[in-house]
N, C-alpha and C positions, 0 to 999 in steps of 0.2 A: 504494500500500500504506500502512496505516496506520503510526503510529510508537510503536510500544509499549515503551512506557520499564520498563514492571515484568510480571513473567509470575510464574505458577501456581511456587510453591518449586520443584517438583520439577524441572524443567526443567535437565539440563545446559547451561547459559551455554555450556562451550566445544564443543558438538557441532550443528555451524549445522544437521544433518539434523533434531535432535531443536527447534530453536529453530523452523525452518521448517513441521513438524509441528504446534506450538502452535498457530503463530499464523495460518496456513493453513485448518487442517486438523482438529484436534480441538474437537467440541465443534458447528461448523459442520454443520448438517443434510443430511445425504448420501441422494440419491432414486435415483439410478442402479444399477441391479442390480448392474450389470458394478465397480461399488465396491463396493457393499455384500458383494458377494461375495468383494471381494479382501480386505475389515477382516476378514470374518470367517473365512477362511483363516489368515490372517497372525495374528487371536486362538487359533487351536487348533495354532497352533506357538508361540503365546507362553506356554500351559498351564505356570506353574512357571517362567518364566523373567521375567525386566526386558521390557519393550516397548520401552527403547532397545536392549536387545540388538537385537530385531526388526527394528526401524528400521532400525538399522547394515546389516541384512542385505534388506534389502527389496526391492534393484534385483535382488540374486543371487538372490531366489524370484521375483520378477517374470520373468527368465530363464528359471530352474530350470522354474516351472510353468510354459511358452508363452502368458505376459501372460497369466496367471488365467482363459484359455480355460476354461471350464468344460466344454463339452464337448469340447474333445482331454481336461481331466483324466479325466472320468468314463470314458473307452477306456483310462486305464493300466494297463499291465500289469507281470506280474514284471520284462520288462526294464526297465521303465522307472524301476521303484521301488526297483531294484538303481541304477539311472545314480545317483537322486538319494541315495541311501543313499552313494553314492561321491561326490558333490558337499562339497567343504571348503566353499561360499558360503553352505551354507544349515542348516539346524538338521536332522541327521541321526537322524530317531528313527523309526523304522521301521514304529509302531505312528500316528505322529502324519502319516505318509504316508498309510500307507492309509486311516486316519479322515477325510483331508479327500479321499480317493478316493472313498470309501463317502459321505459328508457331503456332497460334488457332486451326488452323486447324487438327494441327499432334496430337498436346494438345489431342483433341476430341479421336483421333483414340487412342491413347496412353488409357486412358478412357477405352474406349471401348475392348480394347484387354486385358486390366489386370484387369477392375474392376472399377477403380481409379486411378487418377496420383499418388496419394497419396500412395497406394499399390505400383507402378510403383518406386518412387523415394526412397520410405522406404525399399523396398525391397531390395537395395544396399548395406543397414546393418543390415538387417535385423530387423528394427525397432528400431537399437537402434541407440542412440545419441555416437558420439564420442568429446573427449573433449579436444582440444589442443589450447594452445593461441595465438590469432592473429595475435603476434608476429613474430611464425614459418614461416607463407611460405603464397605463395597466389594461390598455385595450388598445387594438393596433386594426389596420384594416382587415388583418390576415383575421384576427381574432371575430371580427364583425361578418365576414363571410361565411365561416366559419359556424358561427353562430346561428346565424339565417339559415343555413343548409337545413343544422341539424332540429331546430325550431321548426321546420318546410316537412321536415321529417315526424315531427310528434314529440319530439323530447322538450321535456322541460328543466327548467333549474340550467340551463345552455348560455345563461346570458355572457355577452362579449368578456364582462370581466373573467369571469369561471373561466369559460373556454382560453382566454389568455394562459392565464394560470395552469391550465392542462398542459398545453404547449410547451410553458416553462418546464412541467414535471418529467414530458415524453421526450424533450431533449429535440422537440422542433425547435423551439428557442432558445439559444445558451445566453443566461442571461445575467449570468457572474459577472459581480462588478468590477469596476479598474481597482479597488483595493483589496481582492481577492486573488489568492496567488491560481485560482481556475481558470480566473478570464481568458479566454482565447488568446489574447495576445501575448501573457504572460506567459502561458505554456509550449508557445509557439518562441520565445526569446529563450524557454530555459533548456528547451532541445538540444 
């Protein structure tokens, strides 16, 4: 593992999940459905709240949802949305349950009509990474088409800012700041 002596401001120093997170995991280009499907789950319960909140709570939705199965989710039902509405582990909002019910679901067809979500979202830039620091902005044009698409599609909880934020987690967006030794340019100097 690298040794990263400076990270992005935001970054809680004392929370090794959200330190791990960093330096792991945000930013780095994610192809895998079965992820892509979990960042953007875990984004439409982040809707309005911190994403260290999320973090913190991320093994208890890991849980909660049967490891981001997407098809046991897309079969839940009333019981099921009462268990997790009863769950103190995980973000209890009733509307934000059934959205990533209903949202599984489009996930699937999404799938299904390109190949891959993974095809579906990369294809935006064509595979590639764009690199701007987090600093700039919290919703981009990329973010706002983006959005639309998948709004056109049925999904809720999709708005520009979320969908920003996904981008930054799937590593469409590398979005490590000039004072973090990850920033693109920085690790491109210490080659």
């Amino acid at each position: 593992m690298r040794n990263i002596e400076h990270r992005c401001s935001y970054v809680n120093m004392k929370n090794p999940l959200y330190i791990s997170y960093h330096d792991t995991e945000w930013g780095v280009p994610e192809h895998s459905d079965r992820k892509l499907y979990e960042f953007l789950v875990l984004e439409f319960f982040q809707a309005g709240l911190s994403w260290e909140c999320i973090l913190n709570k991320r093994e208890n939705f890991r849980i909660a949802f049967d490891g981001f199965d997407i098809d046991k989710i897309c079969t839940y039902d009333e019981t099921k949305c009462a268990e997790l509405m009863n769950n103190p582990g995980i973000i209890r909002n009733r509307r934000k349950i059934t959205a990533t019910i209903n949202n599984s679901k489009i996930f699937k067809e999404i799938q299904q009509e390109c190949g891959s979500f993974d095809a579906y979202i990369w294809g935006f830039t064509d595979g590639k990474t764009i690199v701007e620091d987090y600093h700039l902005r919290t919703t981009s044009p990329l973010s706002d088409t983006i959005s639309v698409d998948l709004k056109k599609s049925g999904m809720t909880f999709v708005g520009s800012t979320t969908i920003y934020s996904y981008l930054q987690a799937i590593g469409i967006l590398n979005a490590h700041g000039s004072e973090c030794d990850l920033c693109p340019g920085k690790l491109e100097v210490k080659q």
